[in-house]
N, C-alpha and C positions, 0 to 999 in steps of 0.2 A: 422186264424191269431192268431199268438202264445200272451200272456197277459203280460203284459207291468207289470213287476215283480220287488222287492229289489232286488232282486237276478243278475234280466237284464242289469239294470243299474248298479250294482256295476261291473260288468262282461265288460259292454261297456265302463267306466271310465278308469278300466284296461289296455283294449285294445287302447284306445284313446293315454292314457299314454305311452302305450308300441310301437306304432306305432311313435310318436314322438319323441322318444329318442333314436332308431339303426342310424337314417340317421342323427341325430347328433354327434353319436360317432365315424362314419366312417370320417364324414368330418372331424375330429379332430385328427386320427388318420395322421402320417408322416410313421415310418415303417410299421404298422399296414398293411396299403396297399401296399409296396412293396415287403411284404417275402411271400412266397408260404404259403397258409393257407388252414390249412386241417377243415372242419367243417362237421358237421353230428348230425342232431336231435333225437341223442340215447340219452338216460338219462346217467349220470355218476354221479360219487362223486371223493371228493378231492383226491388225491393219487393213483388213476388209472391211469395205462400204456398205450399209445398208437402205436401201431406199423403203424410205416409213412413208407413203402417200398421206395427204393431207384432205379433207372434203372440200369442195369448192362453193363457194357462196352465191346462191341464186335469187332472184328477187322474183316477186309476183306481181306479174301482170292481170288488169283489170281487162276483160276480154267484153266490150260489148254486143249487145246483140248482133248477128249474122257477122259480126267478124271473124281474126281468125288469130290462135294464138301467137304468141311470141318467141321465135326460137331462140336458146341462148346458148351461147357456147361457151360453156364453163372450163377454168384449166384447173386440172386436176393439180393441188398441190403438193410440195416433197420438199422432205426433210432425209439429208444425208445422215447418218450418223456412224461414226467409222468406230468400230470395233477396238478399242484403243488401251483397255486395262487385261491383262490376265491377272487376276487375284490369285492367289494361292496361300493356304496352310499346310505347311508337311507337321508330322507329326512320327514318333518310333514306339511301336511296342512292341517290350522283350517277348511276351509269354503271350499270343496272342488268344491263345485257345482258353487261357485260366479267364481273360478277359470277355470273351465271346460268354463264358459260362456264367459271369457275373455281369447284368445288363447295368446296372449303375459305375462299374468299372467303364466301360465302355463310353457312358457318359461323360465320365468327367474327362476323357481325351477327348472328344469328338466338340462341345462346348468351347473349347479355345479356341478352338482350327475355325467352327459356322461363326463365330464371333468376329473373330480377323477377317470375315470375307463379307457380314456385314456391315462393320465399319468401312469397309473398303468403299462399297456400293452407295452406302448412306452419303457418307465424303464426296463422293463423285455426283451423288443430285444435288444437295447443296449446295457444291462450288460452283451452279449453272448459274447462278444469283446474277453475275456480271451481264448475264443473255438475255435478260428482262429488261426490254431499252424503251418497248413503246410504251409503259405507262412510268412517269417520273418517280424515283424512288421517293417514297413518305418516312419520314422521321428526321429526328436527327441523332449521330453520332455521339456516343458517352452521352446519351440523356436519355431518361427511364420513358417507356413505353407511356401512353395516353387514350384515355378512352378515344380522343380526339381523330388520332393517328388511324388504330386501330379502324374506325366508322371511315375515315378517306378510303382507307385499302379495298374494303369491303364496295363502299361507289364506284370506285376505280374500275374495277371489275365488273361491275354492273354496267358503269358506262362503256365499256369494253361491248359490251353484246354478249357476257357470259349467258347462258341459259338460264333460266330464273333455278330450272327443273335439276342443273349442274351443281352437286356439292363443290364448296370450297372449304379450303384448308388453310391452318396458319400453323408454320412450324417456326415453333424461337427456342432459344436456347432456355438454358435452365437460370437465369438471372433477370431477363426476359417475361417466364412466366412466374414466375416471382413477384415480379414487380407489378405484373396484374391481377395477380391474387391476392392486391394491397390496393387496389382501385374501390373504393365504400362501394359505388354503385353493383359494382360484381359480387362482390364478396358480404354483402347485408341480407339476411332474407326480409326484411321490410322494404329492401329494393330492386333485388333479385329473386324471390321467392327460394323456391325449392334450389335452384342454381346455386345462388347466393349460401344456402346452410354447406348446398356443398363444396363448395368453395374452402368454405370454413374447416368441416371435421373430414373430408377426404380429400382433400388439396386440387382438385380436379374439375376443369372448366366443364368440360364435353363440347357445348356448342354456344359461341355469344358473338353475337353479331353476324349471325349465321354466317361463320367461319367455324369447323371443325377444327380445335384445336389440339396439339401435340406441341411436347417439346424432345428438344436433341438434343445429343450431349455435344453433336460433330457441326452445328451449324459456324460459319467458318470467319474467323475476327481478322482485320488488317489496319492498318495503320499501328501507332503508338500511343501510349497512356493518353487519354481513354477511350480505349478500344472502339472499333468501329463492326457492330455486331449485324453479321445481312442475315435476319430473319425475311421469310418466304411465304407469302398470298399468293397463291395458285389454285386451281385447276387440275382435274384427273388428264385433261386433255393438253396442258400447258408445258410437260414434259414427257418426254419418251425413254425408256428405257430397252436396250435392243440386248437379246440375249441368247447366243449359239453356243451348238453344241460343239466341243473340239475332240480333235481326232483322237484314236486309240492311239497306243502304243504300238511300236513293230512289234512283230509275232516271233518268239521267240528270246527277243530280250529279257523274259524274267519278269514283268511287269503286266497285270491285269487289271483292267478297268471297267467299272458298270457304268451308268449314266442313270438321275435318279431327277425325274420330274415331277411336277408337281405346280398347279398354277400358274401358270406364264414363267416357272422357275425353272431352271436346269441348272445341275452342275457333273461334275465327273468325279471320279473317287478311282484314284490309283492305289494299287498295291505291290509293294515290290519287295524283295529280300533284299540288307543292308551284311555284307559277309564281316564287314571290318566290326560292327557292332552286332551281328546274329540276331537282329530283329528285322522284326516283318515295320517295312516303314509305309506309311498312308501318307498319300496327298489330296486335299481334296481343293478344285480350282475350278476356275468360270471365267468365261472369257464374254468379255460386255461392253458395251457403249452406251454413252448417253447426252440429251440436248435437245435445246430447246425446240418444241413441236410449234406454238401458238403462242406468239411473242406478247399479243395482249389480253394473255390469258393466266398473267403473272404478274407480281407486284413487288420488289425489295419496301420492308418493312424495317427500318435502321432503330437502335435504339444504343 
């Protein structure tokens, strides 16, 4: 039986820590979990390339009798995506041990830090908005959403060559779906049935127009009064999200790190002693990139 060491316990605090804060940041996560996410426990650093390959488009040939088929030579498509954001939450606790022994203490540090790291990530798929070029943005600027709007987005897409079989998604901000939760047609059960009541007493679309809808609080406004808000029709396969593991700490500096996965998710959780303050300090951080995968396989939706 191996001996019950500083070294063990600092190691297990780590892991404790590290295992409580991935299944918070996915449930936190809105795009996070709906764009295709590449992940892989290789080490990396800030400013590294990753080549995300793309399928290549084949067509079918009519092969008549005693002929012979058609060879074709497809190019494998790529999307670079450069590794461009380290996120990071540090965080200090004095008493780390009183904390360990109280798991709802524990909580309420760890909830700020997976929060700041999913705002971070949500921020970064949204702002791809600008990358959606081959289908023409729908809407217009400071003017409220439209069933109208809405039913283009959805053909767009369609005519794009989406899958019939491919969920699509609509992310808009919270004024957004507001404004569609004031549409009669959506929101009547005499014209949306079941949809329509809920709409009503739980404020909540789920699916119209077969668009899976969500709203965000971080979907990203530009210009001046009044605001020019790029809500987002997409595709699981329309964005990429690329996400490596980064390196330990040197050995010997004072600082231990576990690494805590979890569905296409990684991040790192450092522990270090702070002498100036006598606390044990936590970082937890992820290093990511992200962009566009399948340019007409998105749609800015303006309102």
């Amino acid at each position: 039986m191996a001996a019950i060491t500083s070294a063990n316990v600092a190691s297990a605090i780590v892991k404790l820590v590290a295992a409580d804060a991935l299944p918070a940041l996915v449930g936190n996560l809105i795009m996070g979990n709906l764009v295709n996410r590449d992940y892989e426990p290789v080490l990396a650093n800030a400013g590294d390339t990753v080549n995300v390959p793309i399928p290549p488009s084949l067509v079918a040939n009519n092969i008549a009798e005693g002929g012979t088929v058609q060879t074709q030579n497809p190019n494998l498509g790529n999307a670079q995506i450069v590794l461009n954001t380290h996120a990071e939450a540090t965080f200090q606790i004095p008493d780390v041990t009183r904390v360990l022994a109280v798991p709802d203490l524990l909580k309420v540090y760890m909830e700020p830090a997976v929060i700041a790291i999913a705002e971070s990530i949500e921020t970064s798929l949204l702002n791809t908005y600008a990358g959606f070029t081959a289908n023409a943005p729908l809407g217009t600027s400071g003017t409220p959403i439209t069933e109208a709007t809405i039913d283009a987005a959805e053909t767009a897409l369609f005519a794009a060559m989406v899958p019939a079989s491919e969920a699509k998604y609509l992310v808009v901000d919270p004024n957004t779906y507001s404004q569609m939760r004031q549409i009669s047609r959506f929101s009547e059960y005499q014209t949306a049935g079941e949809a329509g009541l809920r709409a009503i007493i739980d404020g909540t679309f789920g699916k119209l127009k077969d668009f899976f809808v969500f709203r965000s609080q971080y979907v990203p406004y530009t210009g001046s009064a009044p605001l020019a808000t790029h809500n987002l029709a997409f595709t699981k396969n329309a964005l990429g999200l690329v996400i490596r593991r980064l390196p330990q700490p040197l050995p010997g500096t004072g600082a231990i790190a576990e690494y805590a996965d979890l569905g296409n998710f990684g991040m790192r959780v450092t522990m270090s002693y702070q002498p100036n303050t006598l606390a044990q300090q936590f970082t937890v951080d992820v290093l990511y990139g992200c962009a566009v995968l399948r340019n007409n396989f998105g749609v800015q939706v303006n309102s």
